[in-house]
C-alpha positions, 0 to 999 in steps of 0.5 A: 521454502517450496520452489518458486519460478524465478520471472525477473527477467523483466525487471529492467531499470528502463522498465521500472516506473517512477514510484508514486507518493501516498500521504497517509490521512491518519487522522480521525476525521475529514476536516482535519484530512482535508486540511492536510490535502488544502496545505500541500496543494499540488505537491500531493494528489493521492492519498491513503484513507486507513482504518482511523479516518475512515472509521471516524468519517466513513465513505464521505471522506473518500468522495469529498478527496475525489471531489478535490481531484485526489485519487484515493487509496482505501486501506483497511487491510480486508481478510475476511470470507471471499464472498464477503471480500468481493462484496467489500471490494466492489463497494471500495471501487465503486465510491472512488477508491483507486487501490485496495488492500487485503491480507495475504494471509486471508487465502488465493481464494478470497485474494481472487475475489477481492479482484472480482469485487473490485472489477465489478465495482470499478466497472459500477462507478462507470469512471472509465478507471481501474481499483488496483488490489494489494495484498499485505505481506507482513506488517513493517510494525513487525520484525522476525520476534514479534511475528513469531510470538503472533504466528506460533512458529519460533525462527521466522524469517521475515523475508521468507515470509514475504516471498512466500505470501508473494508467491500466493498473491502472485497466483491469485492475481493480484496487482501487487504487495505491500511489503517493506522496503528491506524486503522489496529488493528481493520480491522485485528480483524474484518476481520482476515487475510481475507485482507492483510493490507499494512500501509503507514505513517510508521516513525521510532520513532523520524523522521518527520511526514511531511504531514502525520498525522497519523503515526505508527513506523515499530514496531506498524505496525507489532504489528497491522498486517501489510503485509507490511509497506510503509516507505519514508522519514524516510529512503530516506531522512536520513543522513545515509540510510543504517543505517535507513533501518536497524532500519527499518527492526529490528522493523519487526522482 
């Protein structure tokens, strides 16, 4: 791996903020989202519209969330050409969306225009507000074989790779990454609190991990300097969801 500067000098416990939970609303259409949302009540107020719901309900479901007083998270992972990124970005900003995310891998450029896109959305909206732009690292579905039969390269390190992308959004000026908590320790190290890290694969101890394979509980996500946690299943699908969210939030602290 090239050299990269070390700036953790910031990274102080007294400076590194209390993450924020995002319930993920993988489902596939706004009454059953909105039925998560009426069930935890104020236990949650942000959360994450992926490719399922947003496919199946569209940007209705993002202002009927901002309607009920949630901030929402758009994550449909863009990578695409930067004009077409900025363009996409400004419109996610501008029906309501507080954080984005893009592909690491789609390039600095297209990562810098996606912060235009969303500045100018944001701007658009006339909300007073900010959309926060992530870049995904590497998949928390993927471990080092997989990654190395999609990427054509034997050998991948998974934590390397993660730096590496790290770096890349580091300079096109993104807010932060999302990466898996396995790996966060060693992003927060590097980097301080120069990037916001947001952990997807959050599980509470004993619950599924699905598809996910590398996987951290609420707990070890705060340990490893998350902003925020993405948590599913974990809760969505609990017998009692509620009570689940609460588990949630006493392991942040």
């Amino acid at each position: 791996m090239t050299a990269r500067p070390n700036i953790a000098t910031t990274a102080t416990p007294s400076t590194t903020p209390k993450a924020t939970a995002i319930v993920a609303l993988d489902v596939p259409n706004a009454d059953s989202a909105l039925m998560i949302v009426s069930a935890l009540g104020d236990l949650c107020r942000f959360y994450k519209v992926g490719s399922e719901l947003f496919t199946g309900a569209g940007p209705a479901v993002v202002r009927a969330l901002a309607d009920h007083g949630c901030q929402v998270f758009l994550d449909l992972k863009f990578h695409d050409i930067p004009n077409t990124i900025r363009g996409a970005a400004c419109s996610a900003a501008r029906i309501g969306a507080q954080i984005l995310t893009v592909h690491a891998t789609g390039g600095r450029a297209m990562m810098e225009a996606a912060m235009e896109g969303a500045r100018k959305g944001a701007a658009q909206a006339g909300q007073g507000g900010e959309c926060e732009v992530f870049a995904v690292t590497v998949l928390t579905s993927l471990d080092a074989d997989r990654i190395s039969e999609a990427w054509g390269r034997p050998g991948v390190n998974v934590q390397d790779e993660v730096l590496r992308l790290a770096e890349l959004a580091r300079r096109a000026g993104v807010t932060g990454i999302v990466c898996g908590g396995a790996e966060a320790p060693a992003v927060r190290v590097e980097y301080g609190n120069t990037l916001k890290l947001l952990i997807p694969g959050v599980r509470l101890k004993g619950s599924a991990t699905n598809d996910q394979l590398r996987v951290v509980t609420p707990g070890e996500a705060v340990g490893a300097g998350a902003s925020y946690v993405i948590v599913g299943r974990t809760v969505t699908a609990a017998p009692a969801v509620r009570d689940a969210m609460r588990s949630v939030l006493a392991e942040l602290g």
